[in-house]
PAZAPA-4460 file (N, C-alpha, C; in steps of 0.05 Angstrom, whole numbers, plus 32768, in hexadecimal, padded with zeros to 4 digits):
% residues 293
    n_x    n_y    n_z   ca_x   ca_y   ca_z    c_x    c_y    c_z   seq   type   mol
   8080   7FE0   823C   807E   7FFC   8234   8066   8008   8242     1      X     A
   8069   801C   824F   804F   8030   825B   8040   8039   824B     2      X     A
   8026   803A   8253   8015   8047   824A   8018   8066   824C     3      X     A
   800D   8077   8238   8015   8090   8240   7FF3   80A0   8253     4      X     A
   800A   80B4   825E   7FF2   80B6   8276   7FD9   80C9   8264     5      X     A
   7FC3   80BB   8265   7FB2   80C6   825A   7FAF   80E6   824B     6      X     A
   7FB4   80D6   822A   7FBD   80E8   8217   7FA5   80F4   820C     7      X     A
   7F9C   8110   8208   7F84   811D   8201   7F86   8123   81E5     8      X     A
   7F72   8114   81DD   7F76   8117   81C2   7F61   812E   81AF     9      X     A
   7F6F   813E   819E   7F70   815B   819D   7F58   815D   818B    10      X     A
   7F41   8164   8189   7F2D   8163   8179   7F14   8150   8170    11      X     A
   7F1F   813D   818F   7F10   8126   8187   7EE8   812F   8193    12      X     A
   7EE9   813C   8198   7ECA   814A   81A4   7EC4   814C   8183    13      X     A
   7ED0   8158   816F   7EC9   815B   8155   7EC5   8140   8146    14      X     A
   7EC9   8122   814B   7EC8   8117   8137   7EB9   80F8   814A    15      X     A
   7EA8   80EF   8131   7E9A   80E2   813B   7EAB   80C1   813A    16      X     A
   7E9B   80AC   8146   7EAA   8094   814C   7EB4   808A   8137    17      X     A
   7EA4   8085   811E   7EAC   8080   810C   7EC9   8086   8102    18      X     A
   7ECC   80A5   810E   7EDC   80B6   80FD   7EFD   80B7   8107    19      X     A
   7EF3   80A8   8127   7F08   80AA   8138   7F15   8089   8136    20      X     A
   7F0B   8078   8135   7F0C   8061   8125   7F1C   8059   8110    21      X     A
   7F13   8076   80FC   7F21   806A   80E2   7F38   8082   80DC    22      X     A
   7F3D   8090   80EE   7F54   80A2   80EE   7F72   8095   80ED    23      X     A
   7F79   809F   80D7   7F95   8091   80D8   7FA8   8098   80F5    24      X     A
   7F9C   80B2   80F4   7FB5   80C2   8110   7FA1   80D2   8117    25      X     A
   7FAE   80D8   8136   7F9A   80ED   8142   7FB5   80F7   8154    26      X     A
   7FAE   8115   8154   7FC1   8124   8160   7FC1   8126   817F    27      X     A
   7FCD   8123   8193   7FC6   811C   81AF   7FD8   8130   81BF    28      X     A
   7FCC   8136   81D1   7FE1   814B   81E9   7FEF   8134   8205    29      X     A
   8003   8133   820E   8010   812F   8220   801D   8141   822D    30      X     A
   800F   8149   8242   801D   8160   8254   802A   8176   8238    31      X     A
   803A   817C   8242   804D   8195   822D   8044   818A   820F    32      X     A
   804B   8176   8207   8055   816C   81EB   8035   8161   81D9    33      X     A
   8041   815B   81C6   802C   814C   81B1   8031   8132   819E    34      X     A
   8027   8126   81A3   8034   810D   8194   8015   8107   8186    35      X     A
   8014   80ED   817B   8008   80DF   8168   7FFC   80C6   8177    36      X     A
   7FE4   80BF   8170   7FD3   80A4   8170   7FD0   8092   8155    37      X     A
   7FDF   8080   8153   7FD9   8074   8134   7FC5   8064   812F    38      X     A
   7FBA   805E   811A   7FAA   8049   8120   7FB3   8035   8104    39      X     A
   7FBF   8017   810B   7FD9   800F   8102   7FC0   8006   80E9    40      X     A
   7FA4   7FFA   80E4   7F99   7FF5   80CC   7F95   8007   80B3    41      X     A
   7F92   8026   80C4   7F93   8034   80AA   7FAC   803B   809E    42      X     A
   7FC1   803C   80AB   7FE1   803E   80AA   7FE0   802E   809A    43      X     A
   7FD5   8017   809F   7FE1   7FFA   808F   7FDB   7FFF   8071    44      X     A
   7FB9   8007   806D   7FAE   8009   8059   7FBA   8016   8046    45      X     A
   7FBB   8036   8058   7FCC   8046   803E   7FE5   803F   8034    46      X     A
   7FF5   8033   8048   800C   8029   8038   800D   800B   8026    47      X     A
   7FF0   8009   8023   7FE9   7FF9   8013   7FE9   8000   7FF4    48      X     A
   7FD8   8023   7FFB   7FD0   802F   7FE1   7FED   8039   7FD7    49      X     A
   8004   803F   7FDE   8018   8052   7FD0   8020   8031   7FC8    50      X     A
   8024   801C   7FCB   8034   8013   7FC3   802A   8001   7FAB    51      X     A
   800F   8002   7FB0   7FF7   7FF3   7F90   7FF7   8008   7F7D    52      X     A
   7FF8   8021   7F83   7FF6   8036   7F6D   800E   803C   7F61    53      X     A
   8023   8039   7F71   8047   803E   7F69   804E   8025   7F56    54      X     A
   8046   8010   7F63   804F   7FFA   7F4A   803E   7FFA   7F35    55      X     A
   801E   7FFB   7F38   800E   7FFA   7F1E   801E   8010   7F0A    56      X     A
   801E   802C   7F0E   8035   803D   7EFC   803D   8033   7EFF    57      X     A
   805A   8030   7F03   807B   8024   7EF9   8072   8009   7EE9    58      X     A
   805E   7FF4   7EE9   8060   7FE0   7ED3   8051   7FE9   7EB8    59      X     A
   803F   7FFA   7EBC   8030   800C   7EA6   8044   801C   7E9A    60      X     A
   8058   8027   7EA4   806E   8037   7E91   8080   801F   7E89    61      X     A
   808A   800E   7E91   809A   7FF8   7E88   8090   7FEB   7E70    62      X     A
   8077   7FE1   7E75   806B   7FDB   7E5D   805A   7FE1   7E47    63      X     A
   8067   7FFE   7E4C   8056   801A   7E31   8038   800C   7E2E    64      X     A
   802F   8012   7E4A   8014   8009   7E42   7FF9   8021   7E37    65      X     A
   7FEA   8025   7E2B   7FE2   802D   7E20   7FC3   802D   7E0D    66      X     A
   7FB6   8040   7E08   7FA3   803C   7E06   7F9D   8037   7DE3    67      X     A
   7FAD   803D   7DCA   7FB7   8041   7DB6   7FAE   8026   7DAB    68      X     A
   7FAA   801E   7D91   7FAE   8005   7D7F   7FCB   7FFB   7D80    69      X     A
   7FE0   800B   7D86   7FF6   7FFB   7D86   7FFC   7FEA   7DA1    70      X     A
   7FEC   7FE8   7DBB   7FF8   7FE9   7DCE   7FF6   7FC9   7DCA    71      X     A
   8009   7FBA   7DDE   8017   7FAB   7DE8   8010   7F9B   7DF6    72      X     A
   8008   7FA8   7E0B   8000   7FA0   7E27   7FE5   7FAA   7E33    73      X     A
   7FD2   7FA3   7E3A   7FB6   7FA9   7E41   7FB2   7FA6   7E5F    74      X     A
   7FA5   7FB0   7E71   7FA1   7FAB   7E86   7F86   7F9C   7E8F    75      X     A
   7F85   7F87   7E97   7F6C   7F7D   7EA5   7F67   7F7C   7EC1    76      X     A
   7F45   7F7F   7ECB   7F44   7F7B   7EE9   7F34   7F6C   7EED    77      X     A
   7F3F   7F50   7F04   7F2C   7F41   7F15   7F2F   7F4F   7F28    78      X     A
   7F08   7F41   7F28   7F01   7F45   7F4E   7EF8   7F2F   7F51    79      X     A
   7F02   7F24   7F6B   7EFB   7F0C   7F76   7EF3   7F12   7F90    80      X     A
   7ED1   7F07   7F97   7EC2   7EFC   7FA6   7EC5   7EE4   7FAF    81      X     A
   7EB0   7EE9   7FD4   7EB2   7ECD   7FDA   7E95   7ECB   7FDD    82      X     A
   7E8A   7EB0   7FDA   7E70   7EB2   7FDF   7E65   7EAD   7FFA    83      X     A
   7E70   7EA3   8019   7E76   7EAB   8032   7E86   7EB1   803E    84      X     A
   7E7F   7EC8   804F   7E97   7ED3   8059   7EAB   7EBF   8070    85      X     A
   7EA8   7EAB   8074   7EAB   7EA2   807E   7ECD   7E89   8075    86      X     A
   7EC1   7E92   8051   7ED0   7E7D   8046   7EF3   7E7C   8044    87      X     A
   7EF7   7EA3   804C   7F0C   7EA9   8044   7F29   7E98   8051    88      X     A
   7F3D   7E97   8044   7F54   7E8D   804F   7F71   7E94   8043    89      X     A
   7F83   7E9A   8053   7F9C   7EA8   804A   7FA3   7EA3   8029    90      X     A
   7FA6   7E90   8033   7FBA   7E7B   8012   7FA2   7E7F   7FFF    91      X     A
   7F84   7E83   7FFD   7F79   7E8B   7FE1   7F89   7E93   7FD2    92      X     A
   7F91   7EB0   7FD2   7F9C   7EC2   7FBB   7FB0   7EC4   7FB7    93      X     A
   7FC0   7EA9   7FCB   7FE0   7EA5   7FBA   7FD8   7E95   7FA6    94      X     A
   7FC0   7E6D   7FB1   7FBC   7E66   7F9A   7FB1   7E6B   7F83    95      X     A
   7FA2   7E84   7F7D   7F96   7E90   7F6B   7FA8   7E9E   7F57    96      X     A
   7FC2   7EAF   7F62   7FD9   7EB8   7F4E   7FE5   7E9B   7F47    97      X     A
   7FEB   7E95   7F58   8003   7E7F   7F49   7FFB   7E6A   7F2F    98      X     A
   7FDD   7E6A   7F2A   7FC7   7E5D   7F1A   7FC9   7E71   7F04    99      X     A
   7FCB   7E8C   7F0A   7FCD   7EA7   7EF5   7FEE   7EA5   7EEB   100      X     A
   7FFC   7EA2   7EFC   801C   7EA8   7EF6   801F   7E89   7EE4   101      X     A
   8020   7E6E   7EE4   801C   7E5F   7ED7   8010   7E63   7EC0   102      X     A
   7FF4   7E6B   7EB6   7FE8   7E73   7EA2   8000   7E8B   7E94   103      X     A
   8005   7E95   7E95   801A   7EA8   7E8A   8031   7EA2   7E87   104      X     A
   803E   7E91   7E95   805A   7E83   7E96   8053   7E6B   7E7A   105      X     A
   8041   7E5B   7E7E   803F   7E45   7E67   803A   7E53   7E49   106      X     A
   8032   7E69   7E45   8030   7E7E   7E2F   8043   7E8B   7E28   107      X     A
   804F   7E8A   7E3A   8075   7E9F   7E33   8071   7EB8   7E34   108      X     A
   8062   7EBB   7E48   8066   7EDD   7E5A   8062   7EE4   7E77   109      X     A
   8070   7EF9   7E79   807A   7EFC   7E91   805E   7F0A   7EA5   110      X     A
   8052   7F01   7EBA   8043   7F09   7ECB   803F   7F1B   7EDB   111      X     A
   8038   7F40   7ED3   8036   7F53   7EDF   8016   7F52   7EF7   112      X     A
   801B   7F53   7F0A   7FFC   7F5C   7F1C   8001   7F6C   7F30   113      X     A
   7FED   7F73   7F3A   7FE7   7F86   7F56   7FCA   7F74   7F61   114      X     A
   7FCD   7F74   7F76   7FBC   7F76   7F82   7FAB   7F77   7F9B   115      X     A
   7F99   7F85   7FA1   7F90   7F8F   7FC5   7F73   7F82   7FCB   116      X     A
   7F72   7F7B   7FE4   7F62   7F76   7FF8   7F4B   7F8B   7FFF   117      X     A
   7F31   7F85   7FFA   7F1E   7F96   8005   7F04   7F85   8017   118      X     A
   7EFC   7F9C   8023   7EEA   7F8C   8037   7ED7   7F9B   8037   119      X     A
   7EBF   7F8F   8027   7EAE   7F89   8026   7E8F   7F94   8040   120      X     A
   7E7E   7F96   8033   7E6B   7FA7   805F   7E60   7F90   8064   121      X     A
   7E5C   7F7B   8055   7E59   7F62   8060   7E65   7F51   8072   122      X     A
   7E88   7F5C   8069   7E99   7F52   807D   7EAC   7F41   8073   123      X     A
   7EA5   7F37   8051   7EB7   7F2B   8049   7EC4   7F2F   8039   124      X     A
   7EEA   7F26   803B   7EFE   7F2B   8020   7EF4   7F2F   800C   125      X     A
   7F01   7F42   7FFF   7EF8   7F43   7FE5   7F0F   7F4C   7FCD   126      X     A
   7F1F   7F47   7FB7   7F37   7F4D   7FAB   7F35   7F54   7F90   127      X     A
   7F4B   7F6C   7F8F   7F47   7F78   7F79   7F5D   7F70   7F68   128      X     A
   7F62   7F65   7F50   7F74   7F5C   7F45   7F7A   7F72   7F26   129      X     A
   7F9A   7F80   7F28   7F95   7F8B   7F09   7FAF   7F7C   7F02   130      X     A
   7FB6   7F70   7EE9   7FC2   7F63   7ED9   7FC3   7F68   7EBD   131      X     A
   7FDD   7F63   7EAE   7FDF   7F6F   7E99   7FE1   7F60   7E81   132      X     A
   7FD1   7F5B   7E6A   7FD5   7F3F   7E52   7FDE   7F54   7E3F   133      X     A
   7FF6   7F3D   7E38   8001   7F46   7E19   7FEE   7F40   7E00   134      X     A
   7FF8   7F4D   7DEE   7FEC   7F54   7DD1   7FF9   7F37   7DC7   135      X     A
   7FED   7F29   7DBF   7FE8   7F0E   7DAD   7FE4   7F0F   7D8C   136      X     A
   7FD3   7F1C   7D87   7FC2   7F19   7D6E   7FBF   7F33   7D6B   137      X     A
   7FC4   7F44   7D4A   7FBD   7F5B   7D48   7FAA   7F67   7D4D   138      X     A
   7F99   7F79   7D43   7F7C   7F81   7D47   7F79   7F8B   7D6B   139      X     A
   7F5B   7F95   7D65   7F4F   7F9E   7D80   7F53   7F8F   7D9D   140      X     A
   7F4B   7F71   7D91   7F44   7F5D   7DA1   7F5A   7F47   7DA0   141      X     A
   7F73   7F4B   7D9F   7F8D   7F3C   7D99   7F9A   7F39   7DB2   142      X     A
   7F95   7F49   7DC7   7F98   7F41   7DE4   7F99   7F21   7DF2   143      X     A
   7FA8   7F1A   7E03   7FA5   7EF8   7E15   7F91   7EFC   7E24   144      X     A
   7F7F   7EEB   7E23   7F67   7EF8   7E32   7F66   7ED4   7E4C   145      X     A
   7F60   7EE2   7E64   7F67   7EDB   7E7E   7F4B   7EC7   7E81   146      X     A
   7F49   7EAE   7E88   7F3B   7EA0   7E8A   7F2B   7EAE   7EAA   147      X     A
   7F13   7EAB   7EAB   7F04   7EAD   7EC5   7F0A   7E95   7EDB   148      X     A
   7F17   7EA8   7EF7   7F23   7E82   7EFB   7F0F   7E71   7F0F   149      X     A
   7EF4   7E82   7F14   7EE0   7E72   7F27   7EDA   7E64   7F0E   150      X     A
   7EDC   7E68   7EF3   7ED2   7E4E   7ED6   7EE5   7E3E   7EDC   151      X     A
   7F0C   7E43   7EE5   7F1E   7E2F   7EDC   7F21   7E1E   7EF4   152      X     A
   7F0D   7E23   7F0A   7F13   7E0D   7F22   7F1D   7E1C   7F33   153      X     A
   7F34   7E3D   7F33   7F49   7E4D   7F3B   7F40   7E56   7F4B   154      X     A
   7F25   7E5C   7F52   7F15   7E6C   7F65   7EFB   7E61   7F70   155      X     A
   7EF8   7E46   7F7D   7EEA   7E38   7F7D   7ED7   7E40   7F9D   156      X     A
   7EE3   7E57   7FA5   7ECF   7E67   7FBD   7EC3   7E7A   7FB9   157      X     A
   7EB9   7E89   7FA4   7EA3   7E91   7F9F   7EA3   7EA0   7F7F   158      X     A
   7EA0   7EBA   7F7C   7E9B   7EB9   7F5C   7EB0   7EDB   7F54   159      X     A
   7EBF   7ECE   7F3B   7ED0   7EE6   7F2F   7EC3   7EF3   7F1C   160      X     A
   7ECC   7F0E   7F12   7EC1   7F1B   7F05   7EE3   7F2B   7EF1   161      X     A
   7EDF   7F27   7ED9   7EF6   7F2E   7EC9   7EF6   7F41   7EB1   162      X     A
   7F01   7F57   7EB3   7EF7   7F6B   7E95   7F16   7F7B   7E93   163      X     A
   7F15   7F87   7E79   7F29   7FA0   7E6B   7F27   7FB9   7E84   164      X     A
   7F3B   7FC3   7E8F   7F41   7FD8   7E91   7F51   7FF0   7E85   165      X     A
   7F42   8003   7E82   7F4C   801D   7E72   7F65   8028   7E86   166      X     A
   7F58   8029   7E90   7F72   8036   7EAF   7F71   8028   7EC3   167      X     A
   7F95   801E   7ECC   7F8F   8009   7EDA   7F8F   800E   7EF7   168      X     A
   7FA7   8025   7EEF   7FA8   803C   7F0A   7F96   8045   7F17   169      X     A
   7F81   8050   7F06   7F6D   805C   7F15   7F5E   804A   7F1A   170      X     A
   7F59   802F   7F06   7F46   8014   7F21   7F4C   8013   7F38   171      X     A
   7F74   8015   7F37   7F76   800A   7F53   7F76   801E   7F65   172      X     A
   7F70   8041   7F62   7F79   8051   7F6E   7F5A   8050   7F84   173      X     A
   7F43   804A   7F6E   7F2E   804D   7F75   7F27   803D   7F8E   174      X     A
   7F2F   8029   7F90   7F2C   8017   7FA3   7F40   8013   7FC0   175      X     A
   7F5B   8029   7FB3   7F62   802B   7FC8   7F65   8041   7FDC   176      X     A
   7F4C   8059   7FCE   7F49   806C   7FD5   7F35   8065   7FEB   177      X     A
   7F1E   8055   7FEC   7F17   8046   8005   7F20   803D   8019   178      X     A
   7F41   803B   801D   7F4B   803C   8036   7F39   8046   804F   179      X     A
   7F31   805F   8051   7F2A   806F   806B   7F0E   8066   806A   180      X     A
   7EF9   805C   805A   7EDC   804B   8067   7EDA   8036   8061   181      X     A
   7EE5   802B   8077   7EE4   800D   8082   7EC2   8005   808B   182      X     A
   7EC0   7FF1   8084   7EA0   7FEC   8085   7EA3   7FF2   80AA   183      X     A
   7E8A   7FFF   80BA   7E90   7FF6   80D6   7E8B   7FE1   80E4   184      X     A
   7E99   7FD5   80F6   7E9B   7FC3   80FE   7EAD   7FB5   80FB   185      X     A
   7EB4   7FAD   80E0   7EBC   7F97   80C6   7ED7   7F9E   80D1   186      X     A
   7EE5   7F82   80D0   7F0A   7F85   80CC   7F13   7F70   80C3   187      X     A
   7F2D   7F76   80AC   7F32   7F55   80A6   7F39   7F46   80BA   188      X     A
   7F3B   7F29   80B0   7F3E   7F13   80BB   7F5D   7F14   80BE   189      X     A
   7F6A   7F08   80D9   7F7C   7EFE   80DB   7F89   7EF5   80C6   190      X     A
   7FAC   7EFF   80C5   7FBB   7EF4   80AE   7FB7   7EFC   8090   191      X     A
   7F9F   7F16   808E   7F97   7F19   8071   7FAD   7F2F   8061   192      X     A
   7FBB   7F2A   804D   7FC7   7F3E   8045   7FBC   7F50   8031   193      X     A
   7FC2   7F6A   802D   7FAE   7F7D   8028   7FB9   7F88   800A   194      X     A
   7FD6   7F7A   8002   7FD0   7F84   7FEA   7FE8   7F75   7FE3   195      X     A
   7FF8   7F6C   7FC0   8004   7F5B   7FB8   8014   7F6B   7F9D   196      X     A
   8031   7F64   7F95   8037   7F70   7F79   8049   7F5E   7F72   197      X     A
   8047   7F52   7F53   804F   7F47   7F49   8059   7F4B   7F2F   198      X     A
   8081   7F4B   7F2A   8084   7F4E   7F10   8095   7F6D   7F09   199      X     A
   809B   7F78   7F23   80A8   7F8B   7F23   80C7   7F88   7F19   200      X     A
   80DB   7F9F   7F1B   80F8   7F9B   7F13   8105   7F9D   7F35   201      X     A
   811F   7F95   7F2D   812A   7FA4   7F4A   8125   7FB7   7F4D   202      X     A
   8126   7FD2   7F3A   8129   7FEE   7F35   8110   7FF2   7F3F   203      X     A
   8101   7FE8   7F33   80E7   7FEC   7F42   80D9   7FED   7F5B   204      X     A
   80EF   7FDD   7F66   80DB   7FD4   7F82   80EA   7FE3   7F91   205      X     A
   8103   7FEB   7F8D   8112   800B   7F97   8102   8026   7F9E   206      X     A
   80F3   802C   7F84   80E2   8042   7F84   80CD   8036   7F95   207      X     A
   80C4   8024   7F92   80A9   801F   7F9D   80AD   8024   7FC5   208      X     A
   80C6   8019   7FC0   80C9   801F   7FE2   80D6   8039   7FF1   209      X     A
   80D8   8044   7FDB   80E9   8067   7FDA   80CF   8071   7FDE   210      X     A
   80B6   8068   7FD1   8096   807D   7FD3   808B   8075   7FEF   211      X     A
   8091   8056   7FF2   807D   8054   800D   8094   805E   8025   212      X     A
   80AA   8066   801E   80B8   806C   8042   80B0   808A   804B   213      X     A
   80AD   8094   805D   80A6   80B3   8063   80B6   80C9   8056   214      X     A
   80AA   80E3   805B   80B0   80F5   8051   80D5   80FA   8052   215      X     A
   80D6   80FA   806B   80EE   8106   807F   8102   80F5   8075   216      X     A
   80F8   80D5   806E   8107   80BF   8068   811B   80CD   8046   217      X     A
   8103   80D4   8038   8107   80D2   8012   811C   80EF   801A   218      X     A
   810E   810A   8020   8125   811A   801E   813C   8112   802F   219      X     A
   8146   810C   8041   815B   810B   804A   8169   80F1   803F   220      X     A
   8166   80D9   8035   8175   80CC   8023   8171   80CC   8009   221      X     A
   816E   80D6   7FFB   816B   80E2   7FE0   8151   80CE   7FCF   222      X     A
   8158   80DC   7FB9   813A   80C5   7F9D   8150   80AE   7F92   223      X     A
   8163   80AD   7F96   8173   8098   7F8D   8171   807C   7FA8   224      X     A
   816A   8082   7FBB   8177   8075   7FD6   815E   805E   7FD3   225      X     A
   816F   8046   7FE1   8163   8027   7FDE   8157   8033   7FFB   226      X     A
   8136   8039   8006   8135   8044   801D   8126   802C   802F   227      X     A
   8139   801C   8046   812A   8008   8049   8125   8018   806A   228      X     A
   810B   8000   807D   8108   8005   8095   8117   7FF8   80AD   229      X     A
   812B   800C   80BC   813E   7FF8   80D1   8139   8004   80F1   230      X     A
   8147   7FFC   80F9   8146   8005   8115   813A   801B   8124   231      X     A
   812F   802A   8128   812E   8048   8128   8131   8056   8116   232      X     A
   812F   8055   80FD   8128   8060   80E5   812C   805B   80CB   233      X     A
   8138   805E   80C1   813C   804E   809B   814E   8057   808D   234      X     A
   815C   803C   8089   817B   8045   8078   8177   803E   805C   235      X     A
   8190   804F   8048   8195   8040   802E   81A3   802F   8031   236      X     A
   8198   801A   802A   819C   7FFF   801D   81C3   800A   8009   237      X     A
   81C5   8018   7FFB   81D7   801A   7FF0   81EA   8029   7FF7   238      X     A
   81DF   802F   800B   81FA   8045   801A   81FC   803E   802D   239      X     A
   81F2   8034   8040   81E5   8038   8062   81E7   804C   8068   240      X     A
   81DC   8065   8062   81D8   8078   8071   81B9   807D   807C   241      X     A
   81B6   807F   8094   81A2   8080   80AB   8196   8097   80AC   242      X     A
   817C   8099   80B2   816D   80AF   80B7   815E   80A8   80D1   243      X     A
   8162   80B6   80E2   814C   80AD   80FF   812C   80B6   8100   244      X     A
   8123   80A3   8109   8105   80B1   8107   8105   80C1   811D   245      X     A
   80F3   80D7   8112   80EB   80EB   8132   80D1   80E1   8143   246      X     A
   80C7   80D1   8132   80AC   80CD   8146   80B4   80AA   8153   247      X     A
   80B6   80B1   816E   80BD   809E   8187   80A8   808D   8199   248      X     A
   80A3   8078   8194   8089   806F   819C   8093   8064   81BC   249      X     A
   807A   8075   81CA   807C   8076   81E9   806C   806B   81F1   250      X     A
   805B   805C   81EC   8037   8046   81FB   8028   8041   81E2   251      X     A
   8012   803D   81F1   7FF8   803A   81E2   7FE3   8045   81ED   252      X     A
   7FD4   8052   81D8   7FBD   805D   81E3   7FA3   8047   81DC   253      X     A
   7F9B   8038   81EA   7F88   801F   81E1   7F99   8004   81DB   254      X     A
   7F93   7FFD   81BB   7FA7   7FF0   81B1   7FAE   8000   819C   255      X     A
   7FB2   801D   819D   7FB9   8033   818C   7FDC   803D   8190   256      X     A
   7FF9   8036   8178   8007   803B   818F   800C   805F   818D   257      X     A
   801B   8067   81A4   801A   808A   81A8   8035   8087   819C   258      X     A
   803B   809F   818C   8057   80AE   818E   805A   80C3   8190   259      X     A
   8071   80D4   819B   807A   80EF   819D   808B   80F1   8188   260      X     A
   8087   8108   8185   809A   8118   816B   80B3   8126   817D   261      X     A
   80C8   8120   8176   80DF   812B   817C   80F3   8132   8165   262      X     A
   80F9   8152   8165   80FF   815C   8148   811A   8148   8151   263      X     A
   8130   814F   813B   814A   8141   813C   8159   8146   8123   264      X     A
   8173   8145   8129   8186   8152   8118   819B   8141   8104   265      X     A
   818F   8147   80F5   81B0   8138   80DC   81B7   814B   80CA   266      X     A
   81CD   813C   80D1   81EA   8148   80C0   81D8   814B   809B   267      X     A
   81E9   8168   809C   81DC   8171   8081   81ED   8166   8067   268      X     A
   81FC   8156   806E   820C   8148   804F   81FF   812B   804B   269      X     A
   81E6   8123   805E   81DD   8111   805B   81C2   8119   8048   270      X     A
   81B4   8137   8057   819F   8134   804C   819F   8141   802A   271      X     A
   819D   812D   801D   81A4   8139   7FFC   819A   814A   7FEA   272      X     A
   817F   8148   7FF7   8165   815D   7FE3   8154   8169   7FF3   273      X     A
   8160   8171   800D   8153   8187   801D   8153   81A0   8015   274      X     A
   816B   81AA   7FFC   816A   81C5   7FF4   8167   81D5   8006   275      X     A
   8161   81EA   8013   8164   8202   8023   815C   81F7   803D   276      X     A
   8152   81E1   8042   814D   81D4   805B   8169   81C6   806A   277      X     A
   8168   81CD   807D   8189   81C1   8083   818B   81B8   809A   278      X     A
   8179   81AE   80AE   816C   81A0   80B7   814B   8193   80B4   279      X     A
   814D   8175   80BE   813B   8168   80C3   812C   8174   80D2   280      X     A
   8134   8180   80EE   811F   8191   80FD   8110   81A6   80EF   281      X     A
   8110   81B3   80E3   810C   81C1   80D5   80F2   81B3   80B8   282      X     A
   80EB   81A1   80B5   80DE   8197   80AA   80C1   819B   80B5   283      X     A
   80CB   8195   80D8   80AC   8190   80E0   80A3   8170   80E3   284      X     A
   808A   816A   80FB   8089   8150   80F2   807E   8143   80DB   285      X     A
   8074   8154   80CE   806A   814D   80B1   8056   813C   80B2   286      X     A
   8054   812A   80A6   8037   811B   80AA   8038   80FD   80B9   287      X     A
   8024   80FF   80CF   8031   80E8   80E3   8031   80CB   80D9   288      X     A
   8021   80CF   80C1   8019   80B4   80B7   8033   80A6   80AC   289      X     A
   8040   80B4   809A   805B   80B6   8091   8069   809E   80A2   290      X     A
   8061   80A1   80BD   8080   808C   80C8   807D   806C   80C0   291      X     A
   805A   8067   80B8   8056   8043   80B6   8056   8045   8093   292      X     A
   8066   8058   8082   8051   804F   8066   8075   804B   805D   293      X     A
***
């Protein structure tokens, strides 16, 4: 694939390195046209955040969680540290849930979590864990309360930290609102995954992937549509009906890849909840970020 012939990118005199760095997209000229520069980490990130915030709701309404004396279900958050950065390794924070999912399974309940990857200006992993204990024992303090697992052997690379969260959403929103300042320099390590959910429904993981597909994707196959990512753009799962992406990746700018926006036309008995919109062209390219979330 060619490189595109040196693409000018539109405002970048306005923004400093940092800023050009941690830009998800930058708008670029090619001769006549305009296309897009991605930059595939912050892409990655945010579609990190819609999909930690979409499931934390959907298991918080499932399990009428709540702040009340009657509630049920309580939310707790670990953070887990390493004490060198050096120490980190893939398989930690599978064996760390599966130590959690056991603990819950031998109790006779079912194992709700989320959880994301942060990095640290030191440079090292760092994980935010929210998880949900059932009501045991009446009273205030009648909650399952979650053993510390650098105490149970579970976390034996550096030191956890474990408390009640009031809102679990907004713990995790908070942390994943840090997407766009990345320590500088700093990048994860090879193979690191950036965020985890555990304990959803089918139904659930429908919506969850209906919020992370793009704009262009949700209206034109409806709020009901299983919306997965295929060939050149994203079908329902329950219908197969296809939507093409308009943005067409033509090079790389660096190891940045470029796309052009090319409006494009579907049939209007496909698109379900466009209402007065009756083409896709007609949308616009909408937000470029949209095509990786």
């Amino acid at each position: 694939m060619n490189s595109p012939t040196s693409p000018e990118i539109i405002g970048a005199s306005d923004l400093s390195p940092h800023e050009l760095r941690c830009a998800a997209h930058l708008v670029v000229s090619k001769g006549a046209k305009k296309g897009l520069v991605m930059n595939p980490l912050i892409s990655r990130l945010r579609r990190m955040r819609k999909t930690v915030l979409t499931s934390a709701r959907l298991i918080e309404e499932r399990l009428g969680v709540s702040r009340g004396r009657n509630a049920q279900w309580k939310a707790a958050m670990l953070t887990l540290t390493y004490h060198h950065v050096d120490d980190w390794k893939p398989d930690h924070i599978s064996m760390l849930i599966r130590h959690a999912r056991q603990f819950m399974k031998r109790r006779g309940f079912p194992f709700h979590y989320v959880w994301t990857a942060e990095l640290q200006e030191r440079g090292a992993v760092h994980y935010h864990i929210v998880f949900w204990m059932p009501r045991v024992a009446p009273g205030r303090y009648g909650f399952l309360k979650f053993p510390k697992p650098d105490d149970q052997g579970w976390w034996p690379w550096g030191s956890s930290r474990i408390h009640w969260a009031r809102n679990a959403v907004g713990y995790l929103a908070k942390y994943a609102s840090k997407v766009d300042d990345l320590p500088s320099g700093c990048k994860f390590p090879k193979g690191c995954r950036l965020h985890a959910v555990g304990g959803l429904t089918v139904d659930e993981r429908v919506e969850v992937r209906y919020w992370r597909a793009p704009v262009y994707a949700r209206l034109a196959l409806g709020r009901t549509a299983d919306i997965r990512k295929c060939d050149g753009g994203y079908e329902n799962r329950f219908t197969g009906d296809f939507v093409k992406s308009p943005w067409v990746l033509v090079g790389f700018f660096g190891k940045m890849p470029f796309f052009l926006y090319e409006p494009i036309d579907m049939p209007t008995h496909i698109c379900h909840d466009l209402g007065r919109v009756k083409k896709l062209s007609d949308l616009g390219p909408g937000s470029p970020n949209d095509e990786v979330m």
